[in-house]
C-alpha positions in Angstrom: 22.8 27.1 18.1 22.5 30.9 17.4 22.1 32.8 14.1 20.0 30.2 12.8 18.4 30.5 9.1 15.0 28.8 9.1 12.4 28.4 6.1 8.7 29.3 6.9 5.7 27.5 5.2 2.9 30.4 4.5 0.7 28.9 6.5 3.1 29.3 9.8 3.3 32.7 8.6 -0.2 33.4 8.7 -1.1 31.9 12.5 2.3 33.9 13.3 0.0 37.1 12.4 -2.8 36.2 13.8 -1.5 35.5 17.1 1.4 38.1 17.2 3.9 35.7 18.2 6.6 36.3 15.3 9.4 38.4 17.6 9.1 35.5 20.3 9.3 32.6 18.0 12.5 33.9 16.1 14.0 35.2 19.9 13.0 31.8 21.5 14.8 30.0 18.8 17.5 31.8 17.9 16.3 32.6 14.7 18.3 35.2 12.3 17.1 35.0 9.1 13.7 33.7 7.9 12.8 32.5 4.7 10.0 32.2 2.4 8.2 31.4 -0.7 6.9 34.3 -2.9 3.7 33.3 -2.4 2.9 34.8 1.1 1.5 38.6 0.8 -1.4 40.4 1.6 -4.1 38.8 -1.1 -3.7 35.2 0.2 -4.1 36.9 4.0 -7.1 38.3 3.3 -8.6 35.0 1.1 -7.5 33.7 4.9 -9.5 36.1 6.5 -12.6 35.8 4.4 -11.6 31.6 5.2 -12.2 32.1 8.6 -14.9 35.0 8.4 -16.8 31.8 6.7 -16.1 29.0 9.2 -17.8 31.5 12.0 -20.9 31.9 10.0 -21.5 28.6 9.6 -20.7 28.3 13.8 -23.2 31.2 13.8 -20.6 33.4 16.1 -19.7 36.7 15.3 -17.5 37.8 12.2 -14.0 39.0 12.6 -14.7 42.9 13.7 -12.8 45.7 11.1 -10.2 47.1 14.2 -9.5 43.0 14.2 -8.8 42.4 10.7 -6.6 45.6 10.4 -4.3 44.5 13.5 -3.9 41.2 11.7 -3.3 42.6 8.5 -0.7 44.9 10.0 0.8 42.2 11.4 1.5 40.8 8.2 3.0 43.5 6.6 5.2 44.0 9.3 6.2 40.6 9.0 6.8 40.2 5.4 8.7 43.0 5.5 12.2 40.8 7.5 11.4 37.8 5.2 13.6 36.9 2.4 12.3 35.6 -0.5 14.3 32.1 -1.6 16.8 32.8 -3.8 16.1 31.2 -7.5 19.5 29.1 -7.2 18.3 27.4 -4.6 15.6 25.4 -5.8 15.6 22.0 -7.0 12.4 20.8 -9.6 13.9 17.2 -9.5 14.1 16.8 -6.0 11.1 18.7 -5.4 9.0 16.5 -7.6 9.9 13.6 -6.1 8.4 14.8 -2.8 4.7 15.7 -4.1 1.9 13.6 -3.1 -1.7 14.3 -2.8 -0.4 15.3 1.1 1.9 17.2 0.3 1.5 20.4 -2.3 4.1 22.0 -4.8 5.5 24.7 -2.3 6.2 22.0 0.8 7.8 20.2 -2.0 10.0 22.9 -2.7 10.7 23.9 1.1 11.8 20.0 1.9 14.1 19.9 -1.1 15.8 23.1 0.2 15.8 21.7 3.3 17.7 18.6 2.6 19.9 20.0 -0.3 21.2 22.7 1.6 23.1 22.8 4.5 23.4 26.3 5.3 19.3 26.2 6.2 19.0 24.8 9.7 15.6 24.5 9.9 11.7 24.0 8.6 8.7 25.4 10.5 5.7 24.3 9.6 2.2 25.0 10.3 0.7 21.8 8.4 0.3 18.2 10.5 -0.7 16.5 7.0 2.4 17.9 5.5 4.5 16.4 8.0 2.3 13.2 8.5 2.5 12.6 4.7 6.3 13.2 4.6 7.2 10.8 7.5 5.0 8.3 5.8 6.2 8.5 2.1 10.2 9.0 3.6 10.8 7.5 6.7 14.6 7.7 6.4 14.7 11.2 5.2 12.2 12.0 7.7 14.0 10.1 11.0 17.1 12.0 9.6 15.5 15.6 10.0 13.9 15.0 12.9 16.6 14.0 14.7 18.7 16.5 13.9 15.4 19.1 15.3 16.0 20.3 11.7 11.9 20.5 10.9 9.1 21.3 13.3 5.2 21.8 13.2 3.9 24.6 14.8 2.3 22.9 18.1 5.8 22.2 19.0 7.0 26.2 19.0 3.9 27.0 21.0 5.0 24.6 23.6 8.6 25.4 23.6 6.9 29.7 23.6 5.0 28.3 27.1 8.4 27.1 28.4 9.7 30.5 28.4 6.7 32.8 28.8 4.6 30.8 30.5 1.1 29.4 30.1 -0.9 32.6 30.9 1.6 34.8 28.8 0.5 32.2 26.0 -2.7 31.8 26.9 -3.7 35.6 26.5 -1.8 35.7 23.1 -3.7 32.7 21.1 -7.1 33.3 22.8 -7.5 36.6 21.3 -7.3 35.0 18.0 -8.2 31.1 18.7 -10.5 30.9 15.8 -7.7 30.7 13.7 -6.7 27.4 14.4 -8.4 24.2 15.1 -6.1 22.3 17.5 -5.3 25.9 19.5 -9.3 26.1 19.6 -9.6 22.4 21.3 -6.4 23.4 23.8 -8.0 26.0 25.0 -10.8 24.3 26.3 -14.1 24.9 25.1 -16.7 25.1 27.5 -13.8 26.3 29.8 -10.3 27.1 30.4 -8.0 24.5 30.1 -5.4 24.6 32.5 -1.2 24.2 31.4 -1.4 20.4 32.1 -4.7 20.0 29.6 -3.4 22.5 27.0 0.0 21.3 27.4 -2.0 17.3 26.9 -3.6 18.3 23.5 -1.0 20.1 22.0 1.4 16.9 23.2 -1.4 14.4 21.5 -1.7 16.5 18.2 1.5 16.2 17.6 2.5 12.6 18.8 3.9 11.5 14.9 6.9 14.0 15.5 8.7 11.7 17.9 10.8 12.6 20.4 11.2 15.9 22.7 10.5 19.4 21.5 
């Protein structure tokens, strides 16, 4: 399928800045048109940043560096400059409510009841496991019904289908300049040493093992 239109959670959004990997995901999968909740911009990035700024203190490693932080931050912008913000029409408070949980927050509410009252949206990114665990939990049907139609994916599943194309060192250089940003990238690295593609490709298979199927 080409020309796709896919919804973004913010938290996709945000790793997508971080590691630089927006133009490939949308090339790799044919996406056209991305869209988004209002909420992403440049105050929630940087409550992000400070987020993660935190986390390495505690670690006691270094902070994020200033030339860091402003390639990030660029990063952003450049990318919230081809989103489209959801149109108004399209939301739905019924069905949206029926989706919250203590798992899963207002906006994923809003981004699933698009997703399954709208046909024209071919796809959910996502870069939440707890969202997706929560939502294959609470609606299996809904759930088997999405995923079998590869109409909503988590985030470990683009960086593998990204290593299909590129390759593992292509991939590898890309998330390790910025693997503090994510926990489960972090682990697939390797810690005390460099994973290689069959112990990177192993974690990122086991994190997401609840999405079933092929990638």
């Amino acid at each position: 399928m080409t020309n796709i239109i896919a919804l973004f959670d913010n938290d996709l959004v945000y790793k997508l800045a971080y590691f630089g990997l927006w133009d490939e995901v949308l090339s790799v999968l044919n996406i056209k048109t991305v869209y988004c909740l209002n909420a992403v911009g440049q105050n929630q990035f940087k409550t992000s940043i400070k987020r993660i700024n935190a986390k390495l203190t505690k670690e006691n490693k270094p902070l994020l560096s200033a030339e860091e932080e402003l390639r990030f931050t660029n990063n952003l912008s450049r990318i919230v400059q081809s989103i489209k913000r959801i149109p108004a029409e399209w939301f739905n408070p019924v069905l949206s409510q029926k989706h919250m949980s203590p798992n899963i927050d207002s906006g994923e509410a809003e981004l699933l009841a698009i997703l399954l009252s709208r046909s024209e949206i071919h796809l959910l990114i996502t870069g939440d496991h707890r969202f997706v665990r929560a939502f294959r939990t609470l609606f299996p049907d809904q759930y088997a019904q999405l995923q079998q139609a590869r109409r909503i994916r988590i985030f470990e599943e683009v960086l593998l289908i990204l290593m299909e194309s590129y390759g593992y060192d292509w991939l590898y250089t890309r998330l390790v300049a910025a693997r503090f940003a994510d926990g489960t990238v972090h682990l697939a690295l390797g810690v005390a040493k460099r994973n290689t593609e069959e112990e990177f490709r192993y974690a990122l298979d086991s994190s997401r093992g609840f999405t079933d199927g092929p990638y």
